[in-house]
PLY file of the C-alpha trace (Angstrom):
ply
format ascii 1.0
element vertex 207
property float x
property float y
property float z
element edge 206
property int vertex1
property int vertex2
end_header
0.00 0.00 0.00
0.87 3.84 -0.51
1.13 4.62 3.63
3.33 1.44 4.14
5.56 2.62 0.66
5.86 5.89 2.18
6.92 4.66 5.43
9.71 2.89 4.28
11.19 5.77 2.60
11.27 7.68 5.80
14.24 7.66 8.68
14.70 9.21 12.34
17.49 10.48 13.68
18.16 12.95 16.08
17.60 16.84 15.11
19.25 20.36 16.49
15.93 21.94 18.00
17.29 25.72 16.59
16.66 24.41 13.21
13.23 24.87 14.17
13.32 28.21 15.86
13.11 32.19 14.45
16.11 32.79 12.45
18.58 34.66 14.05
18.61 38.36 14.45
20.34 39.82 11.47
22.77 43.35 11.38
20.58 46.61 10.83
23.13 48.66 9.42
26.19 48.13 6.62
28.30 49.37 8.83
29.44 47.55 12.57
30.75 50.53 14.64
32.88 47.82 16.96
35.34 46.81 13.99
37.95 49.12 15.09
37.20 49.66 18.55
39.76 48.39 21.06
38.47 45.24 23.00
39.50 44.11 26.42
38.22 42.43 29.46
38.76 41.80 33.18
40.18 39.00 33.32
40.57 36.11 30.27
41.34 32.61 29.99
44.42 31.52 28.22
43.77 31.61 24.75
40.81 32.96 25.16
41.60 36.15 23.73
38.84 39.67 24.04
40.32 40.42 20.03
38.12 37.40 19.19
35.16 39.39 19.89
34.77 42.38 17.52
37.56 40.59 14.83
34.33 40.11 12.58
34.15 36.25 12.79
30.58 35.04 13.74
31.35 31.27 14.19
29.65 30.69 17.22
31.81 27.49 17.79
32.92 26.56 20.79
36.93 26.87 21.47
39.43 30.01 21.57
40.08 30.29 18.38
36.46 31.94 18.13
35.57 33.14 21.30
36.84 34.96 24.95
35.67 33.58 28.09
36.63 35.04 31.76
39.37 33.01 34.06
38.69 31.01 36.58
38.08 31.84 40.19
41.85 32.35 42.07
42.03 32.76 46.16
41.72 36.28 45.74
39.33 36.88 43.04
35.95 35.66 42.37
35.58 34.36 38.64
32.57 36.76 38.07
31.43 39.02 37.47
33.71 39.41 34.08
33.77 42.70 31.94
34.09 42.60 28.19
34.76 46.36 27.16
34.88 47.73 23.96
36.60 51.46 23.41
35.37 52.79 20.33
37.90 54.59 17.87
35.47 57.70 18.10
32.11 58.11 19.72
28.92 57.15 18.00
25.52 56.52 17.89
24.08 53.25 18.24
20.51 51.96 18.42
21.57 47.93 18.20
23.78 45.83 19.67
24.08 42.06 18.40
25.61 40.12 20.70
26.87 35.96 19.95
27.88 33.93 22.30
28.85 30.10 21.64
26.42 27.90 20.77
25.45 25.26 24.02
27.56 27.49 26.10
25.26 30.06 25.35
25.82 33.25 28.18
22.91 32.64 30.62
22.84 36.47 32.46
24.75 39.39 31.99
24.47 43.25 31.81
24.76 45.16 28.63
25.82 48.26 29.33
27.42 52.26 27.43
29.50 54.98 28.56
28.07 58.29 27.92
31.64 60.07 28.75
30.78 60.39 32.01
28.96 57.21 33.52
28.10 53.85 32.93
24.67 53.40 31.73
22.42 50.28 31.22
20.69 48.86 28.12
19.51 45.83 29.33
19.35 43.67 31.76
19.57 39.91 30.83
17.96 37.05 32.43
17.89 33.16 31.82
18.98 33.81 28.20
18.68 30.86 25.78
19.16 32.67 22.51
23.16 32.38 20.42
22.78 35.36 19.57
20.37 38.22 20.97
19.98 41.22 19.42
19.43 44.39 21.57
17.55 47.32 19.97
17.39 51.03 21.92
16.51 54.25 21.44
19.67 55.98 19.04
22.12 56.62 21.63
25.32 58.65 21.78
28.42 56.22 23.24
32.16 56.20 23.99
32.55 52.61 25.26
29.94 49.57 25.49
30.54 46.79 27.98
29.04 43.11 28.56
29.09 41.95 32.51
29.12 38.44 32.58
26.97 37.26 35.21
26.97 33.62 34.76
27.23 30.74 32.20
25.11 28.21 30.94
23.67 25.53 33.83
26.07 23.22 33.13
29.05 25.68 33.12
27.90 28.52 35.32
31.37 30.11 36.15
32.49 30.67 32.44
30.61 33.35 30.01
31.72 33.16 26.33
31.68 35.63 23.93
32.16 34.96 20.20
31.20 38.34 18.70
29.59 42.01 19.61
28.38 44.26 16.52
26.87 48.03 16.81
25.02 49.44 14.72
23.79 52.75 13.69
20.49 51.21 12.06
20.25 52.12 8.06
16.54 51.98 7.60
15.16 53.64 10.96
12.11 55.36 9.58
12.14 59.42 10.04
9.35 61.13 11.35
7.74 63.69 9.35
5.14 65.34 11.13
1.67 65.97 8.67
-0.15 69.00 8.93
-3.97 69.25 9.63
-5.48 69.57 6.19
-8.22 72.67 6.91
-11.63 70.93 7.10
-15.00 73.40 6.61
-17.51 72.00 9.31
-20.87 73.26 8.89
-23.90 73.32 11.45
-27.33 73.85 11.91
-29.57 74.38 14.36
-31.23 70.87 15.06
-35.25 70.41 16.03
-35.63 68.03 18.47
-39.58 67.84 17.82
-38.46 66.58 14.64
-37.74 63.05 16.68
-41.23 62.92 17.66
-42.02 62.31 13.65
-40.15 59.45 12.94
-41.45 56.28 12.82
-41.75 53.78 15.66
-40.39 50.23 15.40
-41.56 47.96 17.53
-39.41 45.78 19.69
-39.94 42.46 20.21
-39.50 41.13 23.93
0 1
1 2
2 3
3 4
4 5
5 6
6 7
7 8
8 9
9 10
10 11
11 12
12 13
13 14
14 15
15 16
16 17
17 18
18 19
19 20
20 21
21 22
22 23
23 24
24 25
25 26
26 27
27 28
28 29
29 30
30 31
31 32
32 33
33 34
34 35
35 36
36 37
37 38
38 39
39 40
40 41
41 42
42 43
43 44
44 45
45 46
46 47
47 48
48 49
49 50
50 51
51 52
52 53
53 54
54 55
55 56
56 57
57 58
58 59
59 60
60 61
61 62
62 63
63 64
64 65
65 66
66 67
67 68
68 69
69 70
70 71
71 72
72 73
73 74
74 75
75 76
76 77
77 78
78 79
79 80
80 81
81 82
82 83
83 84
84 85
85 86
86 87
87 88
88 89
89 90
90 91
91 92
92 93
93 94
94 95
95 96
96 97
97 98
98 99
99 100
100 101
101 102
102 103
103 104
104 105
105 106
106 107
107 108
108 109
109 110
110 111
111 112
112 113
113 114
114 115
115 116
116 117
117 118
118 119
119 120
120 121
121 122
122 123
123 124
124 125
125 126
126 127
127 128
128 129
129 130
130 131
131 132
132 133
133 134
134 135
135 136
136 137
137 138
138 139
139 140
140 141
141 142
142 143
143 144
144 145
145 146
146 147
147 148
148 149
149 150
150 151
151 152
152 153
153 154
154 155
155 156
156 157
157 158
158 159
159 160
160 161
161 162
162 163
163 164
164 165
165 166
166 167
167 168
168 169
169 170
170 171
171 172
172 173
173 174
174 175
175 176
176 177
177 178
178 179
179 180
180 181
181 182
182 183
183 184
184 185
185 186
186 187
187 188
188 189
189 190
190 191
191 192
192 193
193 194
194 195
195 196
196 197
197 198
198 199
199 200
200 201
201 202
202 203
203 204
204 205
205 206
């Protein structure tokens, strides 16, 4: 029969589950603002350089080759929180922020946060993130320096975070707002006879 034909011509094996999730967030500008800013963090594992981060390599593979993750915990210092700082080459605006961590080693919390010239400032605040790469969008704002504080890994790696890429963006296709004037409408009245209700018919209504 057809269904058992079918059948046969069918296998199961296992499947990546992000296969079948949104695509991931995609640049809105041409231009990433982070190329040529100066990267550097607290404190790095060996290998595990902060260069790897704006170097314009989006594997989100695991290993240092790709990414920068924090050191470990020493007597003195705790292992987080772990700063990722980028220093741009001049000050711009921004209004997104991609970040990409390493996929199943994903960064679970962390801060995302600018430099105005004077203070540091947050974006956002993230929680129990799942997401390779999460895209952070913000009203156009004017920056010297952006930072990522590591909070904590993934559950089964807690004291690490991994970076693999950061990207800013001044977005291309923002839409400007061009305020429309009133068009002039005449509005004409009249004087309006209520005994005139009293004349129209009555419809009775059926209980």
């Amino acid at each position: 029969m057809l269904s058992d034909w079918l059948l046969d011509q069918r296998t199961t094996a296992a499947y990546d589950y992000r296969r079948f999730g949104p695509p991931p967030p995609t640049a809105c500008g041409a231009q990433n603002l982070l190329r040529t800013a100066y990267a550097s963090a607290s404190s790095s594992y060996s290998g595990y350089s902060p260069a790897r981060t704006n170097d314009g390599n989006r594997n989100m593979s695991l290993g240092e080759a790709y990414s920068w993750s924090n050191a470990r915990e020493t007597a003195t210092t705790p292992a987080l929180p772990a700063s990722l700082s980028f220093a741009l080459a001049t000050p711009a605006s921004v209004d997104q922020v991609l970040v990409h961590t390493t996929a199943g080693w994903e960064m679970r919390d962390y801060d995302l946060e600018y430099f105005d010239g004077a203070q540091w400032n947050a974006i956002e605040r993230v929680r129990d993130n799942r997401l390779t790469v999460r895209a952070h969008w913000f009203p156009r704002t004017q920056m010297s320096n952006l930072r990522i504080v590591g909070l904590s890994g993934p559950d089964h790696q807690t004291v690490h975070v991994r970076v693999n890429e950061v990207e800013a963006y001044r977005c291309d296709t923002m839409p400007a707002f061009v305020p429309i004037a009133p068009s002039p409408i005449a509005v004409r009245t009249r004087s309006f006879d209520l005994g005139s209700l009293a004349r129209w018919p009555r419809i009775p209504v059926q209980p």
